[in-house]
ZAKE-373368 format. One line per 8 residues: for each residue x, y, z of N, C-alpha, C. Coordinates in steps of 0.001 Angstrom, whole numbers, always signed. Atoms other than C-alpha are relative to their C-alpha. Layout:
N
X,Y,Z,X,Y,Z,X,Y,Z  ...;
This chain:
264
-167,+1451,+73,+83721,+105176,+94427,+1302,-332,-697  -1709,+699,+640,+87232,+103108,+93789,-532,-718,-1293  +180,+933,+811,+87446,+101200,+90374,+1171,-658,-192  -1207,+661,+460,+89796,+98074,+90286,-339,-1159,-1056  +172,+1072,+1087,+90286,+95263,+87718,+817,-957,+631  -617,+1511,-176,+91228,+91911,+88263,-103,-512,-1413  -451,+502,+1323,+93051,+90252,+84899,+365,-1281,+510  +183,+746,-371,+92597,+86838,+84836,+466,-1237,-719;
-24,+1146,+1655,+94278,+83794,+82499,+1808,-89,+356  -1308,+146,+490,+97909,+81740,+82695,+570,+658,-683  -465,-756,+664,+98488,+83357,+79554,+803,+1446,-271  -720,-1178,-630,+99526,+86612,+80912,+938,+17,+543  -1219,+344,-966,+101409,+85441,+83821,+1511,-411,-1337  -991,+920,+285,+103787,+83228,+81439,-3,+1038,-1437  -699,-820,+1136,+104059,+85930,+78400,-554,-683,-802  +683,+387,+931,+101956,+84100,+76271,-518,+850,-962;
+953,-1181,+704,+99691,+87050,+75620,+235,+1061,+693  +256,-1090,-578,+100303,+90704,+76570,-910,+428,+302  +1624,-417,-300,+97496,+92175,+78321,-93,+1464,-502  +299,-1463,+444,+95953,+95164,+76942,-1283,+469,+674  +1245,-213,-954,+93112,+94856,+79672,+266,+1767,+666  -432,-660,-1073,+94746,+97360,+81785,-26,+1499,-710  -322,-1172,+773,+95602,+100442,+79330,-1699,+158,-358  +1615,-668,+425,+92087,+100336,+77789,-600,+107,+1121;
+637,-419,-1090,+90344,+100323,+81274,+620,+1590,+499  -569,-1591,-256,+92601,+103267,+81892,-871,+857,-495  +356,-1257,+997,+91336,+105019,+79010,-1285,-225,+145  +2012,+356,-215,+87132,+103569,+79361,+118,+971,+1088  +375,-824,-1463,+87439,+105401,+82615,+490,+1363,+39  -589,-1875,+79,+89280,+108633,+82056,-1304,+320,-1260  +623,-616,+958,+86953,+109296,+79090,-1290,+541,+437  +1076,-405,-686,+84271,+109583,+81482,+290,+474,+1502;
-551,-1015,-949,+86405,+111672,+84123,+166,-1096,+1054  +148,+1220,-1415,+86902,+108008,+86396,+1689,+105,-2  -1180,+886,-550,+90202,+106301,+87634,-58,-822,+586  -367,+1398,-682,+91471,+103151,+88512,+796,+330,+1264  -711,-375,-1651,+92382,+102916,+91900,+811,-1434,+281  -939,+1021,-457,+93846,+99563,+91938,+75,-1650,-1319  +445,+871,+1145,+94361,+96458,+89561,+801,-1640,+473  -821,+1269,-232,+95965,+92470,+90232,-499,-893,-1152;
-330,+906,+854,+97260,+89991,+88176,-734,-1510,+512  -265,+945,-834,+96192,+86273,+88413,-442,-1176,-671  -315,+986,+1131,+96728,+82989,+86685,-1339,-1004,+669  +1066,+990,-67,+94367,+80064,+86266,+253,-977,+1782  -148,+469,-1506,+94458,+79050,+90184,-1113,+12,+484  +1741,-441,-472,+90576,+78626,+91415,+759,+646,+1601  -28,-774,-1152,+92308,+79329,+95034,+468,+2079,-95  -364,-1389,+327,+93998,+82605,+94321,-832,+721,-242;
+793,-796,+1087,+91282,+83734,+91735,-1429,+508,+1000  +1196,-591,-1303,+88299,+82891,+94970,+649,+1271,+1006  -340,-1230,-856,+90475,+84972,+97212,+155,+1336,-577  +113,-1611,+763,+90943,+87883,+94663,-1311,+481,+393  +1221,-621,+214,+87488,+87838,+94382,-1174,-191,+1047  +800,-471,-1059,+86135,+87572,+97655,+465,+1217,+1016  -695,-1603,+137,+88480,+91120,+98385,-821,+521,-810  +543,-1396,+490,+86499,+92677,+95264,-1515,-123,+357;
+1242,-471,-252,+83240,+91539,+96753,-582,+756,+1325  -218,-405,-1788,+84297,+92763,+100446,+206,+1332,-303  -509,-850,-366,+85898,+95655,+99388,-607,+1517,-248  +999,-1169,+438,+82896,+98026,+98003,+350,+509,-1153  +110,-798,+1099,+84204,+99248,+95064,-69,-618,-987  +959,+694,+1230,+83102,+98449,+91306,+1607,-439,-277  -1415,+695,+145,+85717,+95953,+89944,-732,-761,-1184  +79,+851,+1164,+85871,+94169,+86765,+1095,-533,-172;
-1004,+1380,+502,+87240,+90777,+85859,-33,-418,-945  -569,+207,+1320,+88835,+90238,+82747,-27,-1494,-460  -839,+1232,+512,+88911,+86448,+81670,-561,-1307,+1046  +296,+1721,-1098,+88098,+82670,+83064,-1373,-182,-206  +1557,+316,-462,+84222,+82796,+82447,-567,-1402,-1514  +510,+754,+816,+84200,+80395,+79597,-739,-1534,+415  +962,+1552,-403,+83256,+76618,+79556,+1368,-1138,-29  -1253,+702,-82,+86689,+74895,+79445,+522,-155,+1078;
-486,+552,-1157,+88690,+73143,+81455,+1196,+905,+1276  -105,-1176,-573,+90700,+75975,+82744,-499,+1381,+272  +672,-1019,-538,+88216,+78776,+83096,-498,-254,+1498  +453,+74,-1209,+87235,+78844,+86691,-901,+974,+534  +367,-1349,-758,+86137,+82450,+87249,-1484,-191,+374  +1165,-143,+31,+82369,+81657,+87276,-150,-748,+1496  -39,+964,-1241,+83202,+78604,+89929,+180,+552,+1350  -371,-1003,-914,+84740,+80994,+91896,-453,+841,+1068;
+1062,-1436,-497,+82833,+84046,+92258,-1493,-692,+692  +1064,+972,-880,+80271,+81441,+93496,+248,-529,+1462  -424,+156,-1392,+82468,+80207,+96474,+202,+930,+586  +206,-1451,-852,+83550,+83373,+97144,-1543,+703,+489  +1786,-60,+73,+79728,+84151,+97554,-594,-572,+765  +566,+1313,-657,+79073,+81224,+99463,-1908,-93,-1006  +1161,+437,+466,+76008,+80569,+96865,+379,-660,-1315  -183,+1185,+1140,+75292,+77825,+94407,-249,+1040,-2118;
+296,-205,+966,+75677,+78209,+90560,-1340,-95,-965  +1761,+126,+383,+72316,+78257,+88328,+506,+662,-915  -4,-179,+1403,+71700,+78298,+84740,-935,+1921,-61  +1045,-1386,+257,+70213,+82088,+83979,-391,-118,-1394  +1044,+126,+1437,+67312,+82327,+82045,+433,+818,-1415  -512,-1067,+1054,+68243,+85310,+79761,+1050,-690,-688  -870,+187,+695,+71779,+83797,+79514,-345,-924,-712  +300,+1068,+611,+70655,+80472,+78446,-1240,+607,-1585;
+702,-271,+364,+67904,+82121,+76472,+780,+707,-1825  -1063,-728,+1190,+70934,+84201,+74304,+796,-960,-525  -805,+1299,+913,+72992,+81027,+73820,-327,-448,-702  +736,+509,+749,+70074,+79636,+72226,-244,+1008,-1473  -63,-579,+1160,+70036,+82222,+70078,+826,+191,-704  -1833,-731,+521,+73319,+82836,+69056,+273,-1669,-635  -579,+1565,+534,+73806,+78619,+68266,-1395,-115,-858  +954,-290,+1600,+70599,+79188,+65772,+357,+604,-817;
-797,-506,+1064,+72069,+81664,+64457,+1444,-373,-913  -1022,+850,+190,+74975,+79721,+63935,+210,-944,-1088  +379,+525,+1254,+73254,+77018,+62414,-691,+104,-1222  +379,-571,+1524,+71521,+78834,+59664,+1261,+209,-430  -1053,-508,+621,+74851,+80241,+59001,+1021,-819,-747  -882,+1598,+203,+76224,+76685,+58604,-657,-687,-836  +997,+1056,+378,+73405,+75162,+56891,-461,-882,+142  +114,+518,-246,+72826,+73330,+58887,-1054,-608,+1195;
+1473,-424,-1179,+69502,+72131,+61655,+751,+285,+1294  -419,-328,-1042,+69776,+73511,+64805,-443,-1186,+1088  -220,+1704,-472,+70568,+70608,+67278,+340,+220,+1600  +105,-335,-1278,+69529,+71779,+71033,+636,-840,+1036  -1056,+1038,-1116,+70515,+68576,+72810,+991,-863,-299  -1338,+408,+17,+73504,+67832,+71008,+728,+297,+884  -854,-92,-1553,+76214,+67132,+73544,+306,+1556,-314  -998,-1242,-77,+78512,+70325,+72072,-928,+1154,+193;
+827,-967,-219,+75152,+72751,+72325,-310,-255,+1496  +188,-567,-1295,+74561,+71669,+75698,+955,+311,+740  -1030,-726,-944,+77658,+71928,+77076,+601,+1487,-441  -810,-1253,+554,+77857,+75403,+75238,-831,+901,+1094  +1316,-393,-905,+74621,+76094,+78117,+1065,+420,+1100  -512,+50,-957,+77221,+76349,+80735,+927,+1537,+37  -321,-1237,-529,+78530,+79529,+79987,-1287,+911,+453  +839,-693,-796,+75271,+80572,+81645,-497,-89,+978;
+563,+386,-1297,+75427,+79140,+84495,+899,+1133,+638  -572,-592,-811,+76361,+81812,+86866,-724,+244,+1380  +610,+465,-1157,+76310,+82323,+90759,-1455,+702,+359  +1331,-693,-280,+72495,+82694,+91932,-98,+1010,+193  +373,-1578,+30,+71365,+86296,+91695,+1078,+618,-932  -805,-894,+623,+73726,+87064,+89293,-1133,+783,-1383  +802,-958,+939,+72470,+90338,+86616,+1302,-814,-1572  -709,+2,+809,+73848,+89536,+82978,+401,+1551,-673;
-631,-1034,+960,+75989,+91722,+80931,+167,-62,-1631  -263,+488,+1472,+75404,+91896,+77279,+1116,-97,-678  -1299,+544,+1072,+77823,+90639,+74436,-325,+229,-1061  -22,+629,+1429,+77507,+92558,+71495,+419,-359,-1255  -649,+1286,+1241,+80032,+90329,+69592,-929,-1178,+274  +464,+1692,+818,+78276,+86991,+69613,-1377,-298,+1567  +1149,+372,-513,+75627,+87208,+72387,+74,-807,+1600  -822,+1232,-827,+77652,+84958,+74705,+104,+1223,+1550;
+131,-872,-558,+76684,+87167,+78149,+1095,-334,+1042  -1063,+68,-1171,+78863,+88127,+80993,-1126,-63,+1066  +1484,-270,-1048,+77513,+88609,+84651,-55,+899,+1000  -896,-1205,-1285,+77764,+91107,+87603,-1183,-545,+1484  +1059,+440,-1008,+76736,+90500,+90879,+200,+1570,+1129  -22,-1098,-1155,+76316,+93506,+93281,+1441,+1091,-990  -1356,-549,+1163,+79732,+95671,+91732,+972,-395,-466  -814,+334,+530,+81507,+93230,+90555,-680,-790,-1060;
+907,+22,+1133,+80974,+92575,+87101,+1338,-851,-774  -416,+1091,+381,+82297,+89769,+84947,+232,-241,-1145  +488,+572,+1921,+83028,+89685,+80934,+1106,-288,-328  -939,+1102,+363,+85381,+87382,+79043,+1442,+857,-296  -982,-503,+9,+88914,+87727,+78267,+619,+153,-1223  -227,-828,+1798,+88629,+88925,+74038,-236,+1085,+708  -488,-732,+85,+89504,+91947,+74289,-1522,+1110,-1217  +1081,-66,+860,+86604,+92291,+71459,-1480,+58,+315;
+620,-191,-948,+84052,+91612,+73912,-85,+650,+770  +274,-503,-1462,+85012,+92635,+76873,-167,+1762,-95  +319,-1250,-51,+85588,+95916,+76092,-1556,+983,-305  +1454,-57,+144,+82177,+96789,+75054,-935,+70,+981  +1054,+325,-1105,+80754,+95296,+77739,+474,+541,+1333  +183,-332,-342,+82473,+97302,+79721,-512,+1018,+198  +516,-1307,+291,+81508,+100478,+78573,-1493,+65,+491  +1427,+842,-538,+78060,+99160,+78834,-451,+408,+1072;
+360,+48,-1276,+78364,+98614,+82370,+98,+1346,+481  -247,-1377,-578,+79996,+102179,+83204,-1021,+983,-368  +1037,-1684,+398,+77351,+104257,+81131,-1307,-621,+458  +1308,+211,-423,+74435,+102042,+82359,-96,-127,+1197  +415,+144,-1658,+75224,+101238,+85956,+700,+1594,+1067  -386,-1361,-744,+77150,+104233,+87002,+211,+1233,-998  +258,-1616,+432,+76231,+107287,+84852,+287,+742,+681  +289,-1498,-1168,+75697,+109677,+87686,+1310,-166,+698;
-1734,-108,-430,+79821,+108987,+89091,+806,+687,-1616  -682,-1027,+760,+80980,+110531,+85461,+664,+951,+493  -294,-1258,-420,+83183,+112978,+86069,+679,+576,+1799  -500,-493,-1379,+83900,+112894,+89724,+963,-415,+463  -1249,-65,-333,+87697,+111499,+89518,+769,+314,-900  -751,-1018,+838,+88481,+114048,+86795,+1209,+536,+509  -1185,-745,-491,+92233,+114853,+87736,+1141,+860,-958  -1315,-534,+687,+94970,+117211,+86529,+1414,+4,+902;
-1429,-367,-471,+98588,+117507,+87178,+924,+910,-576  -944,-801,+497,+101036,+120437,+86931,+1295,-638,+665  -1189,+489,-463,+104450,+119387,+87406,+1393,+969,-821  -1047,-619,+771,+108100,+120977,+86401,+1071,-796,+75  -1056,+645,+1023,+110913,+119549,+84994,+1554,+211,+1427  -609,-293,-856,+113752,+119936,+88070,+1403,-680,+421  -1221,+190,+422,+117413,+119704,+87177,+908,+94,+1705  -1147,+45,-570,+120366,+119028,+89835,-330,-120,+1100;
+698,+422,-1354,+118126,+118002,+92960,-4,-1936,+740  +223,+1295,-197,+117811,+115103,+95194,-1660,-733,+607  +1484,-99,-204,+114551,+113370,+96079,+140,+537,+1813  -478,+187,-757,+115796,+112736,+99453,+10,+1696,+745  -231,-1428,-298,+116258,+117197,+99755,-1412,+422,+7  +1109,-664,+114,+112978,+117981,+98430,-1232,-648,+848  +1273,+779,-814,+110722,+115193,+100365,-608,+1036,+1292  +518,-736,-700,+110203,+117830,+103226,-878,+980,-81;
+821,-1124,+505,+108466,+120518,+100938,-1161,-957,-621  +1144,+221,+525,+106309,+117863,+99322,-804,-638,+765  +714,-290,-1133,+105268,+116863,+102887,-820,+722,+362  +985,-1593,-659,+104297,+120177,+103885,-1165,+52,-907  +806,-69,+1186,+102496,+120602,+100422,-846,-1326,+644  +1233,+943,-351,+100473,+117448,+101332,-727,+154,+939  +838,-232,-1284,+99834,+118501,+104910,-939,+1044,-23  +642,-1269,+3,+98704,+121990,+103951,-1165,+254,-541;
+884,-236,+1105,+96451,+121502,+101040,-1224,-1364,-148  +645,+1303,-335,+93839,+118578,+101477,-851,+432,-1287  +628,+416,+1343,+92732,+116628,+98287,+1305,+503,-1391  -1104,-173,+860,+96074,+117416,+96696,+894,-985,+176  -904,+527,-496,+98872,+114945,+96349,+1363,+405,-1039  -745,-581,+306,+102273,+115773,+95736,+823,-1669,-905  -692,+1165,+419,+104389,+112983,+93195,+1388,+865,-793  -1090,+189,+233,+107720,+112675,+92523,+1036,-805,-1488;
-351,+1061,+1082,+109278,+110715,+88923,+1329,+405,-120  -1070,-335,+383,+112634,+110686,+88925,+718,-738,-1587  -327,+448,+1539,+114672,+109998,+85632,+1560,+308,+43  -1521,+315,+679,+118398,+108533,+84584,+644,+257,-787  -586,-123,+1448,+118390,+108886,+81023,-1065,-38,-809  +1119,-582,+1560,+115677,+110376,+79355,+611,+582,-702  -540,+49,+797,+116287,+110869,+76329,+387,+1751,-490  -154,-1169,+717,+115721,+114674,+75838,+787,+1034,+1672;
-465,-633,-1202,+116330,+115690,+79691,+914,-580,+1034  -913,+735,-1120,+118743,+113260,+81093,-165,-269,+1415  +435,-203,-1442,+118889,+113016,+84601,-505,+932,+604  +1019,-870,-517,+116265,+114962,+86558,-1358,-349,+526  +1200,+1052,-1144,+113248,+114606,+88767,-1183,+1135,-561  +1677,-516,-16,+109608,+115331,+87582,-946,+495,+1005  +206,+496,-1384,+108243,+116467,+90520,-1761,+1587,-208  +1216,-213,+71,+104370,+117732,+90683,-988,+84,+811;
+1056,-42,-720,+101081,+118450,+91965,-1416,-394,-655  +586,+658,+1037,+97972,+116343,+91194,-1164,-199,+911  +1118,+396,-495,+94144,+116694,+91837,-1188,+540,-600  +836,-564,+294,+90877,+118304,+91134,+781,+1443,-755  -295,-1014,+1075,+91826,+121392,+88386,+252,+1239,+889  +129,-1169,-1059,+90464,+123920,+91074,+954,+449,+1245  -696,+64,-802,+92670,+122990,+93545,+1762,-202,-295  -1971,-11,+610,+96556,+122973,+91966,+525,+1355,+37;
-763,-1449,+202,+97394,+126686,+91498,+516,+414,+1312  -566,-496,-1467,+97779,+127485,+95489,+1460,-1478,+428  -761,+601,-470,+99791,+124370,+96077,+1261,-410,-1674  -1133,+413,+1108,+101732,+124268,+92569,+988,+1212,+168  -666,-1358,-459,+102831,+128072,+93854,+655,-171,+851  -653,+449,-895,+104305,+126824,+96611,+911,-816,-396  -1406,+1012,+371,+106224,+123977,+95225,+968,+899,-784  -1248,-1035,+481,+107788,+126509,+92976,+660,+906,+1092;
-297,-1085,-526,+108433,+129015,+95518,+1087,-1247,+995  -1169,+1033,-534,+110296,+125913,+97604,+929,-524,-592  -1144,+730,+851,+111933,+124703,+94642,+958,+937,-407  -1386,-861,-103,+113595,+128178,+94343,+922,+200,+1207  -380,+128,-1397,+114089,+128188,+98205,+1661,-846,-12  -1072,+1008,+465,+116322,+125140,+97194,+1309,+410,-764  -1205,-523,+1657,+118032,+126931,+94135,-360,-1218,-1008  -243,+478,+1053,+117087,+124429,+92179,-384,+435,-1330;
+182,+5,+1739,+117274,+124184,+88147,-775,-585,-499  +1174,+425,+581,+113940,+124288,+86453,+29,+204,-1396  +79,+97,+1448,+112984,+123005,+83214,-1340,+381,-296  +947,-215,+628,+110167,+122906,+81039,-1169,+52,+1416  +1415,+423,-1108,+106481,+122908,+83182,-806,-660,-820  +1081,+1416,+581,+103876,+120111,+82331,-1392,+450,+478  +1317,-75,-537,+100120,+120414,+82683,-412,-938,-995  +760,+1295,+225,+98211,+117120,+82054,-1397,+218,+464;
């Protein structure tokens, strides 16, 4: 199974806030042998944000959206994932059930009575309205739930939250995928070449060896190796030694000048 993210909030787009969505999903998912297979940007736009997200509900694979599910006037994501859906929004019991708890807890903490159909408590009800049949996702910073509907799964855009809740989702809804886009890469260091020379050997290498792919990083002015091209083999552990033997044995073919070797 693919895992992409959709990051979601003006704030990004316009440099407001750096996203750090993207790096930690990296790392939530390698820690349990996964990868991201794809990820998009996308600012407070309900059109844009429905079309993102009627792609991650078309496209089968598990996807998480970063951001927009609040109760303000620019969150949309909940509105959204509902049109995209073609089904109506609805208060969920659970969620509504946790808001209530979490704004008691609140007001003890305040000293103050707890005040159900004050306007600002009910309109705090609305971050639980999500689209019909949606599953919640717990929150446990403050209770305040996300939602998932089929594999796409939904929690806010703290960083404090969300992360949590995704973990959550990966060790409770897909346990049994652990482990099965565990990748390595050997690569060598490859002084005085062009890409343009070598693209024919890392062809072959792709055609020959299935479930291997061959990558390329070239470099200007690194700092310790100057100009020179990274150039590698990258897949299942088991499968690199027959096709990393080959790229060497072509890269002497070449004559070229090898540096250090890398294993990741």
């Amino acid at each position: 199974m693919n895992f992409g993210l959709i990051i979601v909030g003006d704030e990004i787009l316009s440099g407001k806030r750096a996203d750090k969505h993207l790096p930690k999903a990296i790392e939530l998912l390698s820690a349990r042998g996964l990868a991201l297979s794809w990820a998009r940007y996308v600012g407070d736009d309900p059109a844009r944000i429905t079309a993102d997200l009627k792609h991650a509900f078309a496209c089968g694979d598990v996807v998480f959206s970063c951001g927009g599910i609040g109760a303000t006037p620019d969150d949309h994501t909940r509105q959204c994932a509902a049109v995209a859906l073609g089904v109506p929004l609805a208060l969920h019991p659970q969620a509504r059930d946790l808001i209530f708890e979490r704004m008691r807890e609140t007001a003890k903490d305040q000293g103050v009575p707890f005040e159900p159909d004050r306007h600002d408590n009910v309109h705090r009800l609305n971050m639980g309205v999500f689209p019909a049949g949606a599953q919640i996702i717990p929150n446990p910073y403050n209770k305040i739930a996300g939602f998932s509907v089929a594999d796409v799964h939904f929690v806010p855009g703290f960083p404090v939250m969300a992360w949590p809740m995704i973990e959550w989702v990966l060790d409770q809804r897909y346990a049994e995928l652990h482990g099965q886009s565990t990748q390595r890469e050997k690569s060598v260091i490859v002084f005085g070449a062009m890409e343009a020379t070598l693209t024919p050997l890392m062809e072959r290498i792709e055609a020959e060896f299935a479930g291997v792919k061959v990558f390329s990083l070239p470099s200007v002015d690194h700092p310790q190796w100057g100009r020179h091209i990274e150039l590698g083999v990258k897949g299942r552990a088991d499968l690199l030694e027959s096709p990393y033997r080959v790229l060497l044995a072509g890269l002497a073919t070449h004559g070229a000048t090898l540096g250090p070797e890398l294993v990741r």
